[in-house]
C-alpha positions as CSV (number, residue, x, y, z in Angstrom):
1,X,12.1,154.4,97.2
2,X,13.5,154.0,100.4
3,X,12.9,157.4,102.6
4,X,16.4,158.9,104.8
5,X,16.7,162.1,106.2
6,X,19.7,162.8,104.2
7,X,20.7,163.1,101.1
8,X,23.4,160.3,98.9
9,X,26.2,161.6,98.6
10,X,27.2,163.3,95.5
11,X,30.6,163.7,93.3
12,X,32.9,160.6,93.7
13,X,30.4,159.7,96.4
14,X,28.2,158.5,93.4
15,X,31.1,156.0,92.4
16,X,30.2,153.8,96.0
17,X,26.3,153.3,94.7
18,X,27.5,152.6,91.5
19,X,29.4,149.7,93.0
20,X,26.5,148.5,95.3
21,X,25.0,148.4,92.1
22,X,27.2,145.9,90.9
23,X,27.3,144.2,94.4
24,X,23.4,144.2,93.7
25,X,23.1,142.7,90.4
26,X,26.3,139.8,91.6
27,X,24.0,138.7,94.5
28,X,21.4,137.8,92.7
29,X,22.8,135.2,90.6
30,X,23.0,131.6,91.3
31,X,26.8,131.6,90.9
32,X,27.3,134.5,92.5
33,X,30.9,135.4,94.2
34,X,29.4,136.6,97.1
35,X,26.1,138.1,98.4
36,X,25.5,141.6,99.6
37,X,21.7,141.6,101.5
38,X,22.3,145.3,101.8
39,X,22.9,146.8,98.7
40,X,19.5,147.2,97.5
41,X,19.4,149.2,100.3
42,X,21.4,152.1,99.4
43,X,20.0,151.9,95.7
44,X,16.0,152.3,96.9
45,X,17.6,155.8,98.7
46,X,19.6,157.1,96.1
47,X,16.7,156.7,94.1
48,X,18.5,154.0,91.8
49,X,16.2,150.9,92.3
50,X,13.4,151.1,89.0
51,X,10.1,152.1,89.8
52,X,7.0,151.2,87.7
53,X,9.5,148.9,86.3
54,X,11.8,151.6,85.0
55,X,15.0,152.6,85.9
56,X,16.0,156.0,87.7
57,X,17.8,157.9,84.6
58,X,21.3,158.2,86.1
59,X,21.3,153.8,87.1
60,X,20.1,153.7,83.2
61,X,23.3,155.7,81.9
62,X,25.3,152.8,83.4
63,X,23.4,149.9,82.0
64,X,25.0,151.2,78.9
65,X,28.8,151.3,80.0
66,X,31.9,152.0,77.7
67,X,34.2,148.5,77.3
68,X,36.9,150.2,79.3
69,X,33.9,150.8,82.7
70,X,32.6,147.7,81.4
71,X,35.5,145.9,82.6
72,X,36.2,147.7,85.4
73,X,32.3,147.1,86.5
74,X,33.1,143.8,86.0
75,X,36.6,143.5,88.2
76,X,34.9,144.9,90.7
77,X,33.0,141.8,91.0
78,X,36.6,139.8,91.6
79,X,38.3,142.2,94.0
80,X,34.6,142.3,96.1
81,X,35.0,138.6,96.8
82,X,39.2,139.1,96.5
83,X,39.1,141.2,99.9
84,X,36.4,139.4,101.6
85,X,38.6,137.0,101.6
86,X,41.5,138.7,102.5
87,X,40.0,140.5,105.2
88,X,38.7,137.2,107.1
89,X,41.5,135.2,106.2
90,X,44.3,137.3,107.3
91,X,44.1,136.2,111.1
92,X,44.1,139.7,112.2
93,X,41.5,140.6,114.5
94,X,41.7,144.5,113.7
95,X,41.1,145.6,109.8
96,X,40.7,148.9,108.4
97,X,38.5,150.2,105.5
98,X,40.3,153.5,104.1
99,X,37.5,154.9,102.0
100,X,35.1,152.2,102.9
101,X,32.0,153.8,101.1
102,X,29.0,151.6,101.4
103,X,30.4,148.6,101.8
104,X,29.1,146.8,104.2
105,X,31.6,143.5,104.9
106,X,30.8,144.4,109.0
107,X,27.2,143.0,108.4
108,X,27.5,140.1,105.8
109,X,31.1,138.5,106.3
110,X,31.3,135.6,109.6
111,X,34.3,137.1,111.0
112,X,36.7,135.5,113.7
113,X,35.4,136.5,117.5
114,X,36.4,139.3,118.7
115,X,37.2,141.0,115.2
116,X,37.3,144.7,115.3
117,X,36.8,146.8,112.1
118,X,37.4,150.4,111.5
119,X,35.5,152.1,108.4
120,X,36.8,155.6,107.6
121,X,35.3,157.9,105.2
122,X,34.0,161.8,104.9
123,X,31.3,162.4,107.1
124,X,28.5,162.7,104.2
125,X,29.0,159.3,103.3
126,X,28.6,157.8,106.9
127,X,25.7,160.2,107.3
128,X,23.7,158.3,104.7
129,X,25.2,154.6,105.2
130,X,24.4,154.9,109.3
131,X,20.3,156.0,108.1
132,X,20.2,153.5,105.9
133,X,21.5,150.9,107.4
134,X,19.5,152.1,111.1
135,X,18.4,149.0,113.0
136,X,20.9,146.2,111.3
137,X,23.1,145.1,113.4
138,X,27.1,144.4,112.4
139,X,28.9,141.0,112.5
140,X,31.8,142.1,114.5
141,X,32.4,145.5,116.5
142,X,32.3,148.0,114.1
143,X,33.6,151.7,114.6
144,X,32.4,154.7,112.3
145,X,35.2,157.2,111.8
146,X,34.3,160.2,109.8
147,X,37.4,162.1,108.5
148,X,39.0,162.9,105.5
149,X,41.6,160.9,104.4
150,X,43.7,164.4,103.5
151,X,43.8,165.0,106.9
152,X,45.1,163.7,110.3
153,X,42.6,160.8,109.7
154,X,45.7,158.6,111.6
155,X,45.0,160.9,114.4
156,X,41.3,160.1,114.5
157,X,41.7,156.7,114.4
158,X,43.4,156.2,117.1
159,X,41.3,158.5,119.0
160,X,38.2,156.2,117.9
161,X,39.9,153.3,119.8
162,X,42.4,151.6,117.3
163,X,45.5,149.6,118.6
164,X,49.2,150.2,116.6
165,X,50.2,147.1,118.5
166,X,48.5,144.7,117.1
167,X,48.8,143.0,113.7
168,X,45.9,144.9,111.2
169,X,44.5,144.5,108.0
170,X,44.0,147.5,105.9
171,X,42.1,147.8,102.6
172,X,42.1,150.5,100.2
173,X,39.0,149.8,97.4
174,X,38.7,151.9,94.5
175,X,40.6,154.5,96.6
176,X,44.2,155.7,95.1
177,X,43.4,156.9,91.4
178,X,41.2,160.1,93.5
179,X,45.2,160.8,95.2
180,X,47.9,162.9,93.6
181,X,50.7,160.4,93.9
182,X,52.5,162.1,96.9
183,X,49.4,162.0,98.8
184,X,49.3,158.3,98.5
185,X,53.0,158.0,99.1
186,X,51.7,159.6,101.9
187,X,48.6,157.8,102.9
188,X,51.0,154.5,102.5
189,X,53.1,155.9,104.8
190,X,50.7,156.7,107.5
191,X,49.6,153.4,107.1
192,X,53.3,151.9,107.6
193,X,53.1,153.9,110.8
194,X,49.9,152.4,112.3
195,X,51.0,148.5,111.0
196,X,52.7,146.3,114.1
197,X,54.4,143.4,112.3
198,X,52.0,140.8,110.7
199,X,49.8,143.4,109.6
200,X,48.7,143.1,106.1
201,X,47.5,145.4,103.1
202,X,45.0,144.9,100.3
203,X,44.9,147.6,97.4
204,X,43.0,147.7,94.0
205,X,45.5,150.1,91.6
206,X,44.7,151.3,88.7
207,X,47.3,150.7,85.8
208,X,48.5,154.3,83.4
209,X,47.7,153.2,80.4
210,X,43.9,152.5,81.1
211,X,43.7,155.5,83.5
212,X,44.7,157.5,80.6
213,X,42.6,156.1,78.0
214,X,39.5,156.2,79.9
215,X,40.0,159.7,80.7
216,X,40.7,160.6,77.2
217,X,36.8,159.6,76.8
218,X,35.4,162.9,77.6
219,X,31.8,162.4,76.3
220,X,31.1,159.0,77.4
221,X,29.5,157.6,80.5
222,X,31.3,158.1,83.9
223,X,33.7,160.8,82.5
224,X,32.3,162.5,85.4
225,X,34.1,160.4,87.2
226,X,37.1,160.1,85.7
227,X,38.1,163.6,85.8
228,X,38.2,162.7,89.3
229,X,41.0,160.9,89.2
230,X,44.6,162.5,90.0
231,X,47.3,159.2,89.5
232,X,47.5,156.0,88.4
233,X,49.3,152.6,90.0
234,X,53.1,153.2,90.2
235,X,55.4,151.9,87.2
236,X,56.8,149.0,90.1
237,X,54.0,149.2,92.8
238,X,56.0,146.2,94.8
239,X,59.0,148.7,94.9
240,X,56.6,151.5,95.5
241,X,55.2,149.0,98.6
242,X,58.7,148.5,99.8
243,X,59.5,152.1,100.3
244,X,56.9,152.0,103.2
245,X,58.3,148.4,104.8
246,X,55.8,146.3,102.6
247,X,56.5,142.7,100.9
248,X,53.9,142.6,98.0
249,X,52.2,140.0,95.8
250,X,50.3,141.3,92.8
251,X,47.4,139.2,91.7
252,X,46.2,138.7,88.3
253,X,42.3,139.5,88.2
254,X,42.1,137.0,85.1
255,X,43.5,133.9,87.4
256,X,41.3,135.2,90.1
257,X,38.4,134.7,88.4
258,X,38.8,131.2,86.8
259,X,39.8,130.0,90.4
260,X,36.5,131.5,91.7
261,X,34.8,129.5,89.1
262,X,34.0,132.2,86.8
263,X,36.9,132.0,83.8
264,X,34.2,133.6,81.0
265,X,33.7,136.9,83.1
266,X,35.8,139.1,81.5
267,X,34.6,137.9,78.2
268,X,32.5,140.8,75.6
269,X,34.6,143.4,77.0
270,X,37.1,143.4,74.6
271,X,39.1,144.4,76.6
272,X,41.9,142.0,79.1
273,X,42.2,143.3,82.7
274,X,45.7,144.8,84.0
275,X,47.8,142.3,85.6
276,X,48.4,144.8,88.5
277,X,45.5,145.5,89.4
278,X,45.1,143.8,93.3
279,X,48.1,144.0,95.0
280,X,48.6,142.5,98.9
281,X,51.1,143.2,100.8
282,X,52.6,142.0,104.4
283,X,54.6,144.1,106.9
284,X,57.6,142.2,108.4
């Protein structure tokens, strides 16, 4: 196991090293969508990774998944790659990470000279992505802001050197479902007033229906997490985007996949991915 000074984070904060678990297990196939060097990382120090060729008892709970996190496991394979390509290919030289966990697109993407990117999340979770990641250096300038996302986290980020005036993109990963739904109208609006024209938006939503079915599954693996979760993806999210001075696109995981080169991923689930779930959006 990888020895840090501090502990992983805990509650939701367990959901970001259940996705660098997925991250993890993606980079190491030949076909993979992308490659994360880093993610081992943060498994060895949340004592994840197997040892003596067994795994740690919580990353064995999730080798077992229910079809509904199965799936969602699974898109989170397509809306990795999804942003990294958003995020480079947006032409903005400024991008925000709302909620940016332990992902760690500063250090593995080849971003555009003079790229600036802004990851924002509650101090416990930069605490132990900063230790473990000590010593590697970032593929861009990078800024740390530690705030909660409840609060004037607008404030802080432009305190930690961000610039309204120029175009940004933002990305909000695995983010809104832990919002009541006037927080994120609130959040979104924040944004709105932050974007300079050009700017752009990537969000991952999270459709009622199967925010309501999987937390009807109270006695299955990550219900933990799922009572965690306070809204689901508006009825229109487009009209939800245009409230706030955004002209969206949705993007249809299933199409997303077969262009990727991967049109059998979803398949064994049972279960077809919401059409809604990654949305982009452009500010005029």
């Amino acid at each position: 196991m990888l020895e840090t000074n501090i502990s992983a984070p805990q509650g939701v904060g367990q959901t970001a090293i259940l996705i660098a678990r997925v991250r993890a297990q993606e980079s190491r196939r030949p076909d993979r969508l992308f490659s994360d060097p880093y993610a081992e990382r943060f498994l060895a120090a949340a004592g994840w990774g197997a040892e003596e060729g067994t795994e740690s008892a919580v990353a064995a709970r999730w080798s077992r998944p229910t079809d509904h996190w199965d799936l969602l496991l699974r898109a989170a394979i397509v809306r990795t790659r999804f942003l990294d390509d958003l995020v480079v290919g947006a032409g903005c030289r400024q991008v925000v990470q709302l909620g940016a966990g332990l992902d760690t697109r500063a250090f593995r993407l080849d971003w555009r000279p003079g790229t600036h990117l802004f990851e924002v999340d509650l101090p416990d979770m930069i605490e132990f992505k900063q230790e473990v990641l000590a010593g590697v250096e970032p593929r861009c300038e990078r800024t740390v802001v530690a705030t909660d996302l409840l609060a004037d986290w607008d404030q802080a980020l432009v305190e930690s050197g961000f610039r309204p005036e120029i175009p940004t993109v933002w990305v909000a990963e695995g983010l809104l479902m832990y919002f009541t739904a006037e927080q994120n109208d609130r959040l979104l609006s924040r944004m709105a007033g932050l974007s300079a024209p050009s700017s752009r938006v990537g969000l991952t939503l999270l459709g009622r229906r199967r925010t309501e079915g999987m937390r009807a599954q109270t006695a299955v693996v990550g219900a933990e997490v799922t009572r965690m979760w306070q809204s689901s993806s508006p009825e229109d999210p487009l009209a939800w985007l245009a409230t706030f001075g955004w002209e969206g696109t949705v993007h249809d995981p299933l199409e997303l996949a077969a262009s990727y080169g991967r049109p059998n991923l979803y398949e064994g689930t049972g279960l077809r991915p919401g059409t809604r779930g990654l949305v982009t959006a452009i500010r005029r």
